[in-house]
VOGU-3710 file (C-alpha; in Angstrom, 3 decimals, decimal comma):
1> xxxxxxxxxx> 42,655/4,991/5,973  39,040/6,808/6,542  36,226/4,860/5,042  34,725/6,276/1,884  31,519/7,916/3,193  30,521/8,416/-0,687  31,023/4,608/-1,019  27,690/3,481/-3,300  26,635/0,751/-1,257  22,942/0,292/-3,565
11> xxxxxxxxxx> 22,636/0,931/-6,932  19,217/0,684/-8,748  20,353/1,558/-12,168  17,930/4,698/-13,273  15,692/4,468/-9,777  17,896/5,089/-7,474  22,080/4,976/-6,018  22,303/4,851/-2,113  25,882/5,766/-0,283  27,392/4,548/2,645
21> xxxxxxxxxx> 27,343/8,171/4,528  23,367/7,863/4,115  23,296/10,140/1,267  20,503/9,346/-1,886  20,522/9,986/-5,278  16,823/9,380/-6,730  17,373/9,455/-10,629  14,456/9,907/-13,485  12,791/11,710/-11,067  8,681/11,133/-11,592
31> xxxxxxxxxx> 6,842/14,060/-13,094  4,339/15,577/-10,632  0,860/16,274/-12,142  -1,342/19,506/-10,881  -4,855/18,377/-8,808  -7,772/19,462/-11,076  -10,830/17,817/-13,351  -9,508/15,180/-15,492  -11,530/15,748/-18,844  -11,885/12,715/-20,363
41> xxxxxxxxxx> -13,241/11,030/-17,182  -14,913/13,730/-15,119  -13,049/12,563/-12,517  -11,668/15,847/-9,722  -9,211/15,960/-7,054  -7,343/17,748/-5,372  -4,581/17,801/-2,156  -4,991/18,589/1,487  -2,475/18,862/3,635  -2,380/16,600/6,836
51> xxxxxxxxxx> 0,300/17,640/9,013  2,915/20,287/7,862  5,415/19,278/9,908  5,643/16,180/8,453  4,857/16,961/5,305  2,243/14,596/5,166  -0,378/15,265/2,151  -3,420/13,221/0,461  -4,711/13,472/-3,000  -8,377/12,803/-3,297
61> xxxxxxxxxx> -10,184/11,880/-6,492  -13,911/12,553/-6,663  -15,623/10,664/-10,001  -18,365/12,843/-11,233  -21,010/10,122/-10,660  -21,730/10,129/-7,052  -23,928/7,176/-6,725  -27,398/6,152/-7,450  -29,907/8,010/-5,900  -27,389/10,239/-3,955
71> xxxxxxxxxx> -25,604/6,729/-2,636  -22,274/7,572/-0,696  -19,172/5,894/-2,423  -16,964/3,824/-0,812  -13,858/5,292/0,185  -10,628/3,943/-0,861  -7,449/4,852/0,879  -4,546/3,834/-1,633  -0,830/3,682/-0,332  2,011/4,119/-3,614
81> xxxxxxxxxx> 4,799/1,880/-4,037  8,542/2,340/-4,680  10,362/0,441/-2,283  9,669/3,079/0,435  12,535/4,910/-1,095  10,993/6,548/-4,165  7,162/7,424/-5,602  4,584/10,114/-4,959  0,665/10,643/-5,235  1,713/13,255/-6,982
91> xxxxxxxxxx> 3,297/11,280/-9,990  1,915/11,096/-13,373  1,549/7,393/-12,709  -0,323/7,241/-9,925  -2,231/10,072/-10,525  -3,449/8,553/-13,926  -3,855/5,131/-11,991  -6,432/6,691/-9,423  -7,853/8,659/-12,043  -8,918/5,521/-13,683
101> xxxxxxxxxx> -9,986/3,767/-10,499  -12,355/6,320/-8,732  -13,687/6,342/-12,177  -13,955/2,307/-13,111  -14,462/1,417/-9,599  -16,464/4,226/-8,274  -14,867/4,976/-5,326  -14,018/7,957/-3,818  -10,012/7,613/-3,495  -7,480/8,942/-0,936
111> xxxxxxxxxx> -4,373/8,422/-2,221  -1,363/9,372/0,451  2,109/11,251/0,010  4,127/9,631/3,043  7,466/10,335/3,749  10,212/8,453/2,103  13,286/6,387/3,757  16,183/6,417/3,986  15,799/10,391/5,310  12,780/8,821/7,275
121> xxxxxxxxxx> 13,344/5,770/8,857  10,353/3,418/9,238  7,700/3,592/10,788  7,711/7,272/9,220  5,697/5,541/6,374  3,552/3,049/8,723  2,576/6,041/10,411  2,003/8,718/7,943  -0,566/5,981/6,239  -2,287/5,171/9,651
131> xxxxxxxxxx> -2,797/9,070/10,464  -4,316/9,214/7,053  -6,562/6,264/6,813  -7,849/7,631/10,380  -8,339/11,098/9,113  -10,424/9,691/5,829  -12,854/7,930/8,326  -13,208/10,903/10,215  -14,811/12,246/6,947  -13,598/15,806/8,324
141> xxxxxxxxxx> -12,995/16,544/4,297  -15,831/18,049/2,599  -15,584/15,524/-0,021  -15,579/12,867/1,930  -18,186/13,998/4,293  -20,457/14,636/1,294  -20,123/11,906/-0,956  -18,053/9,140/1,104  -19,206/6,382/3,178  -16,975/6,203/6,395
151> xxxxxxxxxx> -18,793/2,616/6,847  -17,151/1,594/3,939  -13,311/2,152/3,927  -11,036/0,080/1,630  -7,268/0,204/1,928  -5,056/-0,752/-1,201  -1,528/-0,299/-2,171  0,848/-2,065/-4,544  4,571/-3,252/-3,511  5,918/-1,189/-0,233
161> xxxxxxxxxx> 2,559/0,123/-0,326  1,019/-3,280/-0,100  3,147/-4,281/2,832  1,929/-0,865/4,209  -1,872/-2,353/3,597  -0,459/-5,393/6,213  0,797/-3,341/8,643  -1,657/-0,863/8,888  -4,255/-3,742/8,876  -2,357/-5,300/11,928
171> xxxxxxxxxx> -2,572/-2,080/13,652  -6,477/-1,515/13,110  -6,728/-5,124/14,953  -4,806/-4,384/17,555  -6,120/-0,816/18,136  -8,807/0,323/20,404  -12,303/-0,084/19,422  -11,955/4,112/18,487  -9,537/2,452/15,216  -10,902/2,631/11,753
181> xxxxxxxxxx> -13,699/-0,331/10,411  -11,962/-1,485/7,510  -13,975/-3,185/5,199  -11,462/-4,379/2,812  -7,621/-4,731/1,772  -6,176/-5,069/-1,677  -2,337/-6,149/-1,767  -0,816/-5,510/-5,485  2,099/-7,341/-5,482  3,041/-6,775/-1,786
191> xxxxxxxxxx> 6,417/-6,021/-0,797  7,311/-9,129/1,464  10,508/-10,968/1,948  13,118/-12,563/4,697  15,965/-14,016/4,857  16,154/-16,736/3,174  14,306/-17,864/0,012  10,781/-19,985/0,004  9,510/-22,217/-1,813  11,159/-20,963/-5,773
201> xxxxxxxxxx> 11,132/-17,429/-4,606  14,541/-16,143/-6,157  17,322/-15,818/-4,207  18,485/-12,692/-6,203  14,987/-11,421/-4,962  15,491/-12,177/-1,331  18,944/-10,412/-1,625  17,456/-7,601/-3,037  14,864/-7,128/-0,676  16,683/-7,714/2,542
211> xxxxxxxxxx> 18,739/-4,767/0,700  15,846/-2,438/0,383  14,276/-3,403/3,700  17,979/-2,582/5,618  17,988/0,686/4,569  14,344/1,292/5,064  14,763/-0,059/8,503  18,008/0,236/9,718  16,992/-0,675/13,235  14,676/-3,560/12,410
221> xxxxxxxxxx> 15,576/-6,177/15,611  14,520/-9,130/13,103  16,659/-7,970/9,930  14,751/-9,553/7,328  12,757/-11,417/9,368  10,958/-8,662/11,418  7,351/-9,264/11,398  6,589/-6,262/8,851  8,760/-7,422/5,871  7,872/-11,493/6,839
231> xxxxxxxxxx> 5,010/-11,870/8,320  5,990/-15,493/8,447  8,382/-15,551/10,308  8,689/-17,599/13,388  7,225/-15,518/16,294  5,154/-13,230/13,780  1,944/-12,064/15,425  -1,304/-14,276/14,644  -2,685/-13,025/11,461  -6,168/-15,017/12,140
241> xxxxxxxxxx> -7,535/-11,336/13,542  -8,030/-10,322/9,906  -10,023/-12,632/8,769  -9,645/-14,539/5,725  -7,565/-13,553/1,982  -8,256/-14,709/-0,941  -4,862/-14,424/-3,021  -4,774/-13,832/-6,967  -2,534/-13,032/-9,793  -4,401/-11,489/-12,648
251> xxxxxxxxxx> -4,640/-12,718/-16,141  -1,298/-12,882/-18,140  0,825/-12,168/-14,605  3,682/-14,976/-14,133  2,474/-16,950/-11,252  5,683/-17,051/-9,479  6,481/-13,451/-9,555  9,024/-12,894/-7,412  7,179/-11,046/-4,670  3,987/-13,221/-4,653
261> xxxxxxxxxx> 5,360/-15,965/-3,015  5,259/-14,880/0,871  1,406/-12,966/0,239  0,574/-16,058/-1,291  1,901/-17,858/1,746  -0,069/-15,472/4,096  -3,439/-16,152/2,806  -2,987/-19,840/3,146  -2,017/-19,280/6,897  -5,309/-17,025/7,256
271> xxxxxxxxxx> -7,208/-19,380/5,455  -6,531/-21,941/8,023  -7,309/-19,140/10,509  -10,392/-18,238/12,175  -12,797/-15,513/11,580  -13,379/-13,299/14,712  -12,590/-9,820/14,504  -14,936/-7,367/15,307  -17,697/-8,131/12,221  -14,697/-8,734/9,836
281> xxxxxxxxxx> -15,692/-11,386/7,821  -14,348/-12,798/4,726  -14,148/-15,992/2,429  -12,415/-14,799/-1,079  -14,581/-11,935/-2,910  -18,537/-12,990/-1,868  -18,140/-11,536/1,625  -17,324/-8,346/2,757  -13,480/-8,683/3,472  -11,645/-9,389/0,847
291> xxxxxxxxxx> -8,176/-9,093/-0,458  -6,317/-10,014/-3,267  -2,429/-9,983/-3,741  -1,875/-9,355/-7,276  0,892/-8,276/-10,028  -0,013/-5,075/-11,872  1,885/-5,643/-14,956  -0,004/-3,488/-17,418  -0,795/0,371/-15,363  -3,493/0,861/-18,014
301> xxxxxxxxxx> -5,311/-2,192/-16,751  -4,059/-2,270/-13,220  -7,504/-0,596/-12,172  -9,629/-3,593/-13,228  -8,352/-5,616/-10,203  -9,301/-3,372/-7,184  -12,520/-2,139/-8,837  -13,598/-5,844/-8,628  -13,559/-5,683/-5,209  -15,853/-2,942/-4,821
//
């Protein structure tokens, strides 16, 4: 008998349904909102494409107050969540979300439209969000030359696009002195797991996560336990070349939501760590590195905790 290729072998009721033959459904798709001038903040933007083959597009957000005394902003590069299976920059949540942030914060934001697994396999993702961080320090944008600071670049993301924040931070300090200076990383709710459960982390959550990751990753050497989904792992690279994190939940988030557990873990491996990477220094949010891991449970307010950072 010939296997069911149409076999559902994931189901995320009213996210997503994954098939055995590879095929997705992606359900409730998010509406897409049009670059422009948000009225009620002042705050612009607009998209630039990166590479067309790819597909591989930014959406920048401009506040209309450009620093004191023509003062460059700092420039945020933001990476979306989803599970690396669904999302866009484009979406009316994230687009609201940066909205609000360039304009509470007052930071010029990049906020990155990477390709999507399981039609792209990582590192599709890890590399789509390297090529753009390097391309916002370049300040080849008009924007960004004008009224960004390329000595001041902040990465962020929430859930697969906080685990993106890791691994694009472990590339910049392992790259060649030509890789971007980041000054800063903010992990909301990072997407972490591995293969068995820590500490009270929820087993239903490791399951599902091992899930996600497998079909994100089919070729991952480690399964759940490569380095980029557990960076604690045994044999995970050193993570004292970042410097120190400070990890957080906000106000009102349940402190042992079920994907805090393992950023929590990091930071108290790289606060036993060392600080010695090329100027990055950091000791929770009075030096210039700092990063918290975080739950954004209300969107409306999610802003507050990056634009403390700034």
């Amino acid at each position: 008998m010939e296997p069911d290729v149409d076999e559902v072998v994931f189901d995320a009721p009213g996210y997503f349904r994954i098939y055995k033959n590879g095929r997705v459904d992606r359900f409730n798709e998010p509406v897409l909102v049009a670059a422009g001038v948000d009225d009620s903040s002042g705050v612009s933007s607009k998209d630039v494409v990166l590479d067309a083959d790819t597909g591989l597009s930014v959406r920048l957000f401009l506040p209309n107050r450009h620093g004191p005394c023509g003062e460059k902003l700092p420039v945020l590069v933001y990476f979306h969540g989803g599970g690396f299976i669904i999302g866009s920059a484009k979406s009316a949540m994230y687009h609201n979300y940066l909205t609000a942030l360039a304009s509470a914060a007052g930071v010029l934001a990049v906020s990155v439209d990477y390709r999507l697994a399981p039609e792209h396999q990582l590192p599709a993702a890890y590399d789509d969000c390297w090529a753009a961080l390097r391309w916002a320090a370049s300040a080849r944008d008009g924007w960004i030359a004008e009224h960004g600071d390329a000595g001041r670049v902040f990465v962020a993301g929430d859930s697969a696009g906080g685990n993106i924040v890791h691994n694009v931070l472990m590339k910049a300090s392992s790259a060649d002195k030509g890789a971007p200076r980041i000054e800063g990383a903010v992990l909301l709710h990072a997407f972490f797991g591995g293969s068995t459960a820590i500490d009270v982390e929820p087993e239903r959550a490791v399951a599902i996560t091992k899930k996600l990751w497998s079909f994100a990753c089919r070729d991952a050497a480690g399964g759940a336990d490569d380095p980029r989904i557990n960076p604690t792992a045994p044999g995970a690279p050193a993570l004292e070349c970042l410097g120190f994190l400070f990890g957080r939940t906000p106000a009102g988030a349940p402190p042992r939501s079920q994907l805090c557990h393992r950023g929590m873990l990091m930071g108290g491996r790289q606060v036993c760590g060392r600080r010695s990477y090329d100027g990055w220094l950091g000791l929770d949010l009075s030096l210039p590195f700092r990063s918290i891991e975080a739950m954004p449970l209300d969107w409306d307010r999610a802003y507050e905790i990056p634009s403390l950072v700034f």
